[in-house]
LOMAR-727086 format. One line per field, with one value per residue (C-alpha): residue in one letter; x, y, z. Coordinates in Angstrom, 1 decimal, always signed. Layout:
<pts>
res	A/...
X	X/...
Y	Y/...
Z	Z/...
</pts>
This chain:
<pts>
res	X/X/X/X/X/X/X/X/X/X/X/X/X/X/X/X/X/X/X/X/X/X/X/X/X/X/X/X/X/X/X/X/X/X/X/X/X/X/X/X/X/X/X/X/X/X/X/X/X/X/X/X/X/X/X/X/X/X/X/X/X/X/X/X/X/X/X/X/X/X/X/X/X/X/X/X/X/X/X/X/X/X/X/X/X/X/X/X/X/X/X/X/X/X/X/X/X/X/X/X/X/X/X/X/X/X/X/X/X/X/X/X/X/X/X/X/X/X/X/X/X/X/X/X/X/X/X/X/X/X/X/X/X/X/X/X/X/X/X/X/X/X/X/X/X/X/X/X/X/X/X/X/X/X/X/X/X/X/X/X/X/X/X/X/X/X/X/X/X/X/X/X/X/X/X/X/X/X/X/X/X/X/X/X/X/X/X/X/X/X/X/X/X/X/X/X/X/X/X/X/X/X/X/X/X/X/X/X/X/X/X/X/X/X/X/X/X/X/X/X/X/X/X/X/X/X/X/X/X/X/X/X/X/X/X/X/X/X/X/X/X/X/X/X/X/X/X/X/X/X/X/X/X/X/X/X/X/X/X/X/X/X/X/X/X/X/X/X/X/X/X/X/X/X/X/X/X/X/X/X/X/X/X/X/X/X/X/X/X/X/X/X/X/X/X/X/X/X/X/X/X/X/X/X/X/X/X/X/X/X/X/X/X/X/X/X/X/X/X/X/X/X/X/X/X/X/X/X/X/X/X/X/X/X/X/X/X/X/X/X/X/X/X/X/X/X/X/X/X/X/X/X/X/X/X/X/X/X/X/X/X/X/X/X/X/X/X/X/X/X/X/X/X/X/X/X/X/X/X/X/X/X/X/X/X/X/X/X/X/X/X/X/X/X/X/X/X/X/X/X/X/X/X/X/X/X/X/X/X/X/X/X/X/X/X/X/X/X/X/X/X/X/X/X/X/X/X/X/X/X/X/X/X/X/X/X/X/X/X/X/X/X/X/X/X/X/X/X/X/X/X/X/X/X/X
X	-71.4/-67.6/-65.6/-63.1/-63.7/-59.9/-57.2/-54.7/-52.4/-48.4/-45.6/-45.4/-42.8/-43.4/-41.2/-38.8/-39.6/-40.6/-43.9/-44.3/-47.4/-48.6/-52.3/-53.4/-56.7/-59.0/-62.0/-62.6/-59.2/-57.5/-55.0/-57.5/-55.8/-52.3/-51.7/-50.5/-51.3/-55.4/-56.9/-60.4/-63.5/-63.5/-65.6/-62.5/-59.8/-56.6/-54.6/-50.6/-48.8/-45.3/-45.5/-44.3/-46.5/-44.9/-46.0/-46.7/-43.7/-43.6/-41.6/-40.2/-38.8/-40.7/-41.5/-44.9/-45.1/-41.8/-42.9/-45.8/-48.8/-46.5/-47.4/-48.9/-50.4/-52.8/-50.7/-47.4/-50.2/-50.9/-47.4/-47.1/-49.3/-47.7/-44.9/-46.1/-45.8/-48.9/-47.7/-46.3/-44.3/-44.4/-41.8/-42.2/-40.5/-43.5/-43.8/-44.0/-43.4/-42.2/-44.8/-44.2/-47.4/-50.4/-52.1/-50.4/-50.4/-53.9/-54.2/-51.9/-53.8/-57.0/-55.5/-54.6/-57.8/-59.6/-56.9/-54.7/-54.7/-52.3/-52.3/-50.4/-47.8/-46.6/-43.1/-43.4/-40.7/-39.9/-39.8/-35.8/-35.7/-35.7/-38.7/-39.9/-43.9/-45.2/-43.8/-46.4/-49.5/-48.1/-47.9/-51.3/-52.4/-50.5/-47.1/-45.4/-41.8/-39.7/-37.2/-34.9/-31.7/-28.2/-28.2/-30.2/-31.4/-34.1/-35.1/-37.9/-39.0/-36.0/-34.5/-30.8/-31.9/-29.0/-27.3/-28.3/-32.0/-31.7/-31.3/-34.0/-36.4/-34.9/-35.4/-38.8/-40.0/-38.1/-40.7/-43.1/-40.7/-40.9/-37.8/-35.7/-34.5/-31.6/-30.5/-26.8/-24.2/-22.2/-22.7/-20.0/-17.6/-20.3/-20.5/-16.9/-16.1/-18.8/-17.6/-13.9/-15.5/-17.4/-14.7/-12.6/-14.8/-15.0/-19.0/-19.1/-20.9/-17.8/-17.8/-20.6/-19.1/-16.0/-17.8/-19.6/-16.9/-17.4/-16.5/-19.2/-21.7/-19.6/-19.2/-23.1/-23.4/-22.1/-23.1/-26.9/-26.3/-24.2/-27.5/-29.3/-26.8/-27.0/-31.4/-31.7/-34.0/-34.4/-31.5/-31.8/-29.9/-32.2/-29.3/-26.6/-24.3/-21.0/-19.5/-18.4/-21.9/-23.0/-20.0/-20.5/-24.1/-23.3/-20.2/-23.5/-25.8/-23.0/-22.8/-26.3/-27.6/-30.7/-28.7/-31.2/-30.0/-31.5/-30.4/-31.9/-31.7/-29.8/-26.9/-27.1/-27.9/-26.3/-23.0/-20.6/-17.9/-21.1/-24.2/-23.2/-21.0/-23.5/-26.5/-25.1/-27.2/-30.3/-28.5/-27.7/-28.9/-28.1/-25.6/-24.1/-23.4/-20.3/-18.2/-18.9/-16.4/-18.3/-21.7/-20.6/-19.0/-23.1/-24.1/-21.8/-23.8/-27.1/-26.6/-25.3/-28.1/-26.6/-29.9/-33.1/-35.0/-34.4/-36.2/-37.0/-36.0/-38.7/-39.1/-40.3/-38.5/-38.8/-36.1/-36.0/-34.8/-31.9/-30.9/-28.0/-24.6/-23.4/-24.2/-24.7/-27.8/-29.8/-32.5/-31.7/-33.0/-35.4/-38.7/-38.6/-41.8/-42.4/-38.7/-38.0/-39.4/-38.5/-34.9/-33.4/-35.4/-33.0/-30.2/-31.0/-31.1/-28.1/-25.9/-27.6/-29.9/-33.5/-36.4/-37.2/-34.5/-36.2/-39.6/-37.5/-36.2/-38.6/-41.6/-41.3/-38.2/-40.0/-43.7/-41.7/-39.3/-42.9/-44.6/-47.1/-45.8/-48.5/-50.7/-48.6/-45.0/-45.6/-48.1/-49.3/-52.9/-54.5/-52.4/-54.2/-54.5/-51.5/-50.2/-47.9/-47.8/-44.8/-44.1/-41.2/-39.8/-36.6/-37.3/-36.1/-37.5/-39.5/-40.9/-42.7/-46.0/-45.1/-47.8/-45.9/-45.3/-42.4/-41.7/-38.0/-35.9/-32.2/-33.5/-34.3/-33.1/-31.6/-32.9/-34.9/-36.3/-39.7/-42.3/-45.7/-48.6/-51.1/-51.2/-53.9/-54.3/-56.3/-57.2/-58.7/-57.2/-55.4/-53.4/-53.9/-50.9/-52.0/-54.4/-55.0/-58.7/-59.7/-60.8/-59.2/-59.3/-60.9/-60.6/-58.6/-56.2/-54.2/-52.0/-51.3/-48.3/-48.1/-46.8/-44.7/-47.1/-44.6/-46.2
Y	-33.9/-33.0/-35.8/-33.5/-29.9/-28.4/-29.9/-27.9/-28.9/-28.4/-29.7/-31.0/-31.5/-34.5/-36.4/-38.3/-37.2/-33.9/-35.6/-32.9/-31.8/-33.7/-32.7/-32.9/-33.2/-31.9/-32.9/-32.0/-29.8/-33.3/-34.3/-36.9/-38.3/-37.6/-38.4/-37.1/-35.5/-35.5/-34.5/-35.8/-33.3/-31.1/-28.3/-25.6/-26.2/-24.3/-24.7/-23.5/-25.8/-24.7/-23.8/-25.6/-27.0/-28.0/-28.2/-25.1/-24.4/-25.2/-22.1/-23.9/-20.3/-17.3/-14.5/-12.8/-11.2/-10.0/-6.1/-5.5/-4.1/-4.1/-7.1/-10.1/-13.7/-12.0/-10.0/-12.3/-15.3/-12.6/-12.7/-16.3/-17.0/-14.6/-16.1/-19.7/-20.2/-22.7/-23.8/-20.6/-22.4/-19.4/-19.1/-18.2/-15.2/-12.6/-8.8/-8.4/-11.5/-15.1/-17.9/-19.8/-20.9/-22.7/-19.6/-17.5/-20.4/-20.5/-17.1/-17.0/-20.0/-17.9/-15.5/-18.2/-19.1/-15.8/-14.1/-16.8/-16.7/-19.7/-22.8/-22.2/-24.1/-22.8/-23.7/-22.9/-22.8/-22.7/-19.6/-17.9/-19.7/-23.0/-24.1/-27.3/-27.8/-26.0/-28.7/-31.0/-28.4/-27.3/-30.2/-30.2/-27.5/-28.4/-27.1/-28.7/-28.2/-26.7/-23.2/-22.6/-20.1/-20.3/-16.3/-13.8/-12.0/-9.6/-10.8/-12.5/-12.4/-14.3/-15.4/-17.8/-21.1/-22.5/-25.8/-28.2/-26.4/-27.2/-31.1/-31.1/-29.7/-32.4/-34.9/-34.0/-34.0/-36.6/-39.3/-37.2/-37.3/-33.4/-31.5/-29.1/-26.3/-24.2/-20.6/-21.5/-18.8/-18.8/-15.7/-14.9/-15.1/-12.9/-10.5/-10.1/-9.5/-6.6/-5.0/-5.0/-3.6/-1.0/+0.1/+1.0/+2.7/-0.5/-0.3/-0.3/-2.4/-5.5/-5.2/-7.4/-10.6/-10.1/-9.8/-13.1/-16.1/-19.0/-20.2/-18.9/-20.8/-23.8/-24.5/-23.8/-25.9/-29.1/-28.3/-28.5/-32.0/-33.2/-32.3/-34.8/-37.6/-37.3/-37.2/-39.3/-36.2/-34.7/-31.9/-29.4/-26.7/-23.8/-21.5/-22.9/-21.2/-22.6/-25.3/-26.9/-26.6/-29.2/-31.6/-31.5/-32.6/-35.2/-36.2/-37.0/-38.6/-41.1/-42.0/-42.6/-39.8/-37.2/-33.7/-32.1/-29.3/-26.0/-23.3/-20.0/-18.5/-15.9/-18.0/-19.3/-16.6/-13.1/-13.1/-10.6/-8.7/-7.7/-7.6/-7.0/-4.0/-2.5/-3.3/-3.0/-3.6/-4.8/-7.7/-8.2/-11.0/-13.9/-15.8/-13.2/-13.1/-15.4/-15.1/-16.0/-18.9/-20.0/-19.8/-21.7/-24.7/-24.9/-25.1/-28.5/-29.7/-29.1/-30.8/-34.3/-33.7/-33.2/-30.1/-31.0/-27.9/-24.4/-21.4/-17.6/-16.7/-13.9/-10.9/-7.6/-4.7/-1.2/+0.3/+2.6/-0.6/-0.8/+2.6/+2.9/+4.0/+1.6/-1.9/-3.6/-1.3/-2.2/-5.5/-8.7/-9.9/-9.4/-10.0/-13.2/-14.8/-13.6/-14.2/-17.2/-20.0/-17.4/-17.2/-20.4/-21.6/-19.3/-20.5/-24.3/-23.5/-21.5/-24.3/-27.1/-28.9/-30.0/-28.6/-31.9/-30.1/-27.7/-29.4/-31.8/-28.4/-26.2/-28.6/-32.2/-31.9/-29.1/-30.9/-34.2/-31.8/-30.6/-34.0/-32.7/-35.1/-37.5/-34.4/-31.7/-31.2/-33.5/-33.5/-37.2/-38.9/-38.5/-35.0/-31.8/-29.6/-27.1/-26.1/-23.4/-22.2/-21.2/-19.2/-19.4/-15.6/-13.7/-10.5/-8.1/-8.3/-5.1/-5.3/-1.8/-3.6/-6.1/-7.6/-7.8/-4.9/-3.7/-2.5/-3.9/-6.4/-7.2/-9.1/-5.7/-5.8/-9.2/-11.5/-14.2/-17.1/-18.0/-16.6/-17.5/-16.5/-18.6/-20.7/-22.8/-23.9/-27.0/-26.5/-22.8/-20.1/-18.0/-15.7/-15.1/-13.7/-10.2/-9.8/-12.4/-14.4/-16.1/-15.4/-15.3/-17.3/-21.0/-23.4/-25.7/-23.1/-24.1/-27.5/-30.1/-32.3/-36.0/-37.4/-40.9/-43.2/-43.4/-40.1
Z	-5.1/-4.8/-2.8/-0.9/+0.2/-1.5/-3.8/-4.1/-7.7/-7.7/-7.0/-3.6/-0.6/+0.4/+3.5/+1.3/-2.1/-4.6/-6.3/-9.1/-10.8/-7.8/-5.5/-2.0/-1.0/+1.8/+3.7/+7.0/+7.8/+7.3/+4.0/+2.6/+0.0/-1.9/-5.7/-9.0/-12.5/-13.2/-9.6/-8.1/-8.4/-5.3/-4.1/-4.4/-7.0/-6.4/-9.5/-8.4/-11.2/-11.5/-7.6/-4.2/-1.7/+1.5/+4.5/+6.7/+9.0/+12.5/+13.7/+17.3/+18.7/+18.7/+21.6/+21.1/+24.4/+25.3/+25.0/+27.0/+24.6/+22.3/+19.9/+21.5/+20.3/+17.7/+15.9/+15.7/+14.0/+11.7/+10.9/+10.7/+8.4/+5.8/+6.4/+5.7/+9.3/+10.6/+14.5/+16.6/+19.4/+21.8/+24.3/+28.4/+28.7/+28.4/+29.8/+32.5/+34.1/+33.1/+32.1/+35.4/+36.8/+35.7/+35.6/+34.0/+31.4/+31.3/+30.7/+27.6/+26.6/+26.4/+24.6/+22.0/+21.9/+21.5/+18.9/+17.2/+13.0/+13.1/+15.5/+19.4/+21.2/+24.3/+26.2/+30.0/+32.7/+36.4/+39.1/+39.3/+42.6/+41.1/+42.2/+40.2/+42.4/+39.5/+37.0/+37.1/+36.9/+34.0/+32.1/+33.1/+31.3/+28.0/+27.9/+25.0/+26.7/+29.0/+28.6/+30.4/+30.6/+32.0/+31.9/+33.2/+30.3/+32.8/+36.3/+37.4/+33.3/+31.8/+34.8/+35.5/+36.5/+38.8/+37.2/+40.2/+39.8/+36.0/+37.2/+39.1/+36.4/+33.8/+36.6/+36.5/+33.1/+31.6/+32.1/+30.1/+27.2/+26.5/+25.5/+28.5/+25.8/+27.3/+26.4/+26.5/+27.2/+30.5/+33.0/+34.7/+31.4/+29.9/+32.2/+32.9/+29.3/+29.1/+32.2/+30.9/+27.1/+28.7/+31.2/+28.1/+26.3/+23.6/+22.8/+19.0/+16.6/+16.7/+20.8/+21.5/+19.5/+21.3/+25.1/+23.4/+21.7/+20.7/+24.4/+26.2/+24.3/+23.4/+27.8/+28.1/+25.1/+27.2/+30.0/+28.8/+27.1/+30.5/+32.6/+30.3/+30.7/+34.7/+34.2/+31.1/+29.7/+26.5/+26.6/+23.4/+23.1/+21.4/+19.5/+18.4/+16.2/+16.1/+14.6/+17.8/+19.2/+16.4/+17.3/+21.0/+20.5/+18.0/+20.4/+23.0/+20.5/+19.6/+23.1/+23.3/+24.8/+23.8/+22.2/+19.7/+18.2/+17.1/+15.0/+13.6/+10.2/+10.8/+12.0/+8.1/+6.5/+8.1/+9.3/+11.7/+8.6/+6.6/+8.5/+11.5/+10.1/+8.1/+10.5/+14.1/+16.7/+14.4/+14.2/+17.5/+18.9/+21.2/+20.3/+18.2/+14.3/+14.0/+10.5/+7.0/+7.5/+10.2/+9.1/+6.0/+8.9/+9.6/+6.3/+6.3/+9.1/+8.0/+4.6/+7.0/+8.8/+12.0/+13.1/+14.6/+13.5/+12.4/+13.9/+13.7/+17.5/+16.3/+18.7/+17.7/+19.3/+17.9/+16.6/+19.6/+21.4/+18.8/+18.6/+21.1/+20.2/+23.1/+21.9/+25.0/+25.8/+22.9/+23.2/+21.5/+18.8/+16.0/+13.6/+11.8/+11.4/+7.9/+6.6/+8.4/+5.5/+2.6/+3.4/+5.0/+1.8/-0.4/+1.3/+1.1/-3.0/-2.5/-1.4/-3.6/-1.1/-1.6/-0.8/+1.4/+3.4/+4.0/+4.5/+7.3/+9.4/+9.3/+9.4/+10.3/+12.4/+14.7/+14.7/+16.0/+18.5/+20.6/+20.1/+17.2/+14.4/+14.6/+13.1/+12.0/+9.8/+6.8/+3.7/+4.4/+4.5/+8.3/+8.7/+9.5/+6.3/+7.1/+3.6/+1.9/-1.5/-2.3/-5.9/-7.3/-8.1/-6.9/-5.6/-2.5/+0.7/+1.9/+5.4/+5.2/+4.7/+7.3/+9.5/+12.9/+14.6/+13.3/+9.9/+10.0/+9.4/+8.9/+6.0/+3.7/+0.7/+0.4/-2.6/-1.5/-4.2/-3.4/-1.5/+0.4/-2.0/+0.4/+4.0/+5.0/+8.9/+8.7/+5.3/+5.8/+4.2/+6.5/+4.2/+0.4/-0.4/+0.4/+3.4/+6.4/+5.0/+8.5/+11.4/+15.0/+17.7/+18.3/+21.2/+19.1/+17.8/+21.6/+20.6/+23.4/+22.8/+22.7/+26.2/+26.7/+27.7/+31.2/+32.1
</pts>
């Protein structure tokens, strides 16, 4: 009789360390036991020597629903778990209304439930009136944080939250310990600028960075971390992409004070003279590109280890939502799930840093953020079994066979260094490298988060 259901042989991620030609074992959807060179009998032997296995990626920003019938939960896990993505943390702003209420956060929850390939977090937020009743009764019902927006991306859907309605909501989750995430970028500056661009005809590809500096996210930016000074909550800003954004959180931390930070790949990875030139408004998304010199500035800061997590900020928009000659009509954003691990990965080796790096931001780093790190984030014994294989090979990215529902991405064609040949959710195999191999759905696929015991 085998003693664990999997081992899985290679050369794994590990918190602190790379333990090479190493094996983790399975029994039960748990990591069992961890160890290196000769591994223990098992019922399935996966042999990946000369591979990576890290832990799957806890993807803290992605929007499933924000089209109606256009994607959803199902197809976005499907997604995921190419992408060596194992914990979706889906975000509130759904078609065609705003998760705002316990039930319509009970009804995404059974959605999770009946067509999820990967494992479901959800964020949840408040009513545009400000309204902060419903706080509690979602908390209830498992919302493992709060999102919230200083703009008004579409009413009623992805509303403004008013600053002194903002400090009410902070006052009222603090003492469950679970993070208020901010879209940060200041609307009347915003707004102005764009009326100004457009009244003069200024609409081409560089006229949305320019309606969009550094300012308008930078005064959001503090603004967010001040609110958690005066309500002594968990204040995270959820895209950051300037350099300033990093110091102005680290200026709080030093003082004492909560100030996560979050970043997305294509802050590090893409950039506004080339991609945003060649790509236009596939690329646009909020905050906007900023320049190479830039994006190198947050290279600096990830490698001192100034950035809580990186995400995807994935959304799915058809290229008939990108297609406008006038920038500012076109939607925001873009697919990620499946390039997310793949390229920050690429650009971790790129600029000489580890792959516990990457194993800290896209994994442990996120899992801790929600309050899932006592189970999810790091290979470790008592862990559920959420593992990526990762082959080491250069190649070009093609999204024509993508899984999401778009056939895009502003990632074509670049060279990426590894990729996901396999992800297990809690030690099933949920994506072999070709075709999804599990099932959807299951009442535990919905993740509750960890409280403070003050709660």
């Amino acid at each position: 009789m085998s003693d664990f259901d999997l081992v899985i042989r290679g050369d794994l991620i590990l918190p602190d360390r790379v333990l090479e030609d190493g094996w983790v074992a399975v029994l039960g959807g748990t990591i069992a036991k961890i160890g290196q060179d000769a591994p223990p009998d098992a019922r399935v032997l996966q042999d990946h020597r000369g591979a990576w296995i890290l832990p799957g990626v806890v993807d803290g920003q992605t929007h499933a629903k924000s089209q109606l019938g256009q994607e959803g939960i199902g197809q976005a896990s499907r997604a995921a778990a190419a992408g060596g993505v194992t914990v979706m943390v889906d975000m509130p702003y759904d078609d065609p209304t705003a998760v705002d209420s316990r039930e319509a956060f009970e009804e995404k929850v059974t959605e999770v439930r009946s067509d999820a390939h990967v494992d479901v977090a959800l964020h949840a937020t408040i009513p545009e009136d400000g309204r902060t009743d419903v706080i509690s009764e979602l908390i209830d019902a498992g919302a493992a944080a709060f999102k919230f927006s200083t703009f008004e991306a579409a009413p009623s859907r992805f509303p403004r939250i008013r600053e002194d309605h903002l400090a009410d909501a902070f006052r009222a989750i603090a003492p469950t310990g679970l993070a208020c995430g901010v879209h940060n970028q200041m609307q009347e500056i915003t707004r102005a600028n764009i009326e100004s661009l457009r009244a003069a005809g200024d609409c081409g590809w560089d006229a949305y960075a320019r309606a969009h500096p550094p300012l308008v996210e930078d005064l959001a930016t503090a603004l967010v971390y001040e609110i958690g000074v005066a309500t002594q909550a968990r204040a995270h800003v959820v895209h950051i992409s300037t350099s300033r954004g990093f110091e102005i959180a680290a200026m709080y931390r030093a003082a004492g004070h909560h100030a996560s930070v979050e970043t997305c790949v294509q802050y590090l990875m893409l950039n506004h003279e080339e991609h945003a030139r060649r790509l236009g408004a596939l690329v646009k998304h909020y905050p906007p590109l900023r320049p190479a010199a830039e994006t190198e500035k947050l290279w600096r800061h990830i490698a001192a280890g100034r950035c809580t997590f990186v995400s995807s900020d994935h959304v799915s928009w058809g290229l008939d939502r990108k297609g406008d000659p006038d920038i500012f009509a076109n939607k925001s954003g873009g697919p990620g799930l499946e390039t997310l691990l793949p390229a920050f990965w690429t650009g971790c080796e790129e600029h000489g840093l580890a792959p516990t790096v990457v194993a800290q931001l896209l994994c442990a780093g996120p899992a801790d953020h929600f309050r899932l790190g006592d189970r999810k984030g790091r290979l470790v014994e008592g862990h559920d079994a959420d593992i990526v294989i990762l082959s080491r090979e250069r190649y070009r990215f093609d999204p024509s066979s993508s899984l999401s529902a778009v056939q895009w991405s502003a990632f074509e064609g670049r060279e990426l260094l590894v990729r996901p040949v396999a992800t297990y959710v809690r030690g099933q195999l949920a994506w072999d490298g070709s075709r999804i191999a599990n099932n959807a759905g299951g009442d535990d696929r919905f993740l509750r988060p960890r409280l403070s015991e003050a709660s």
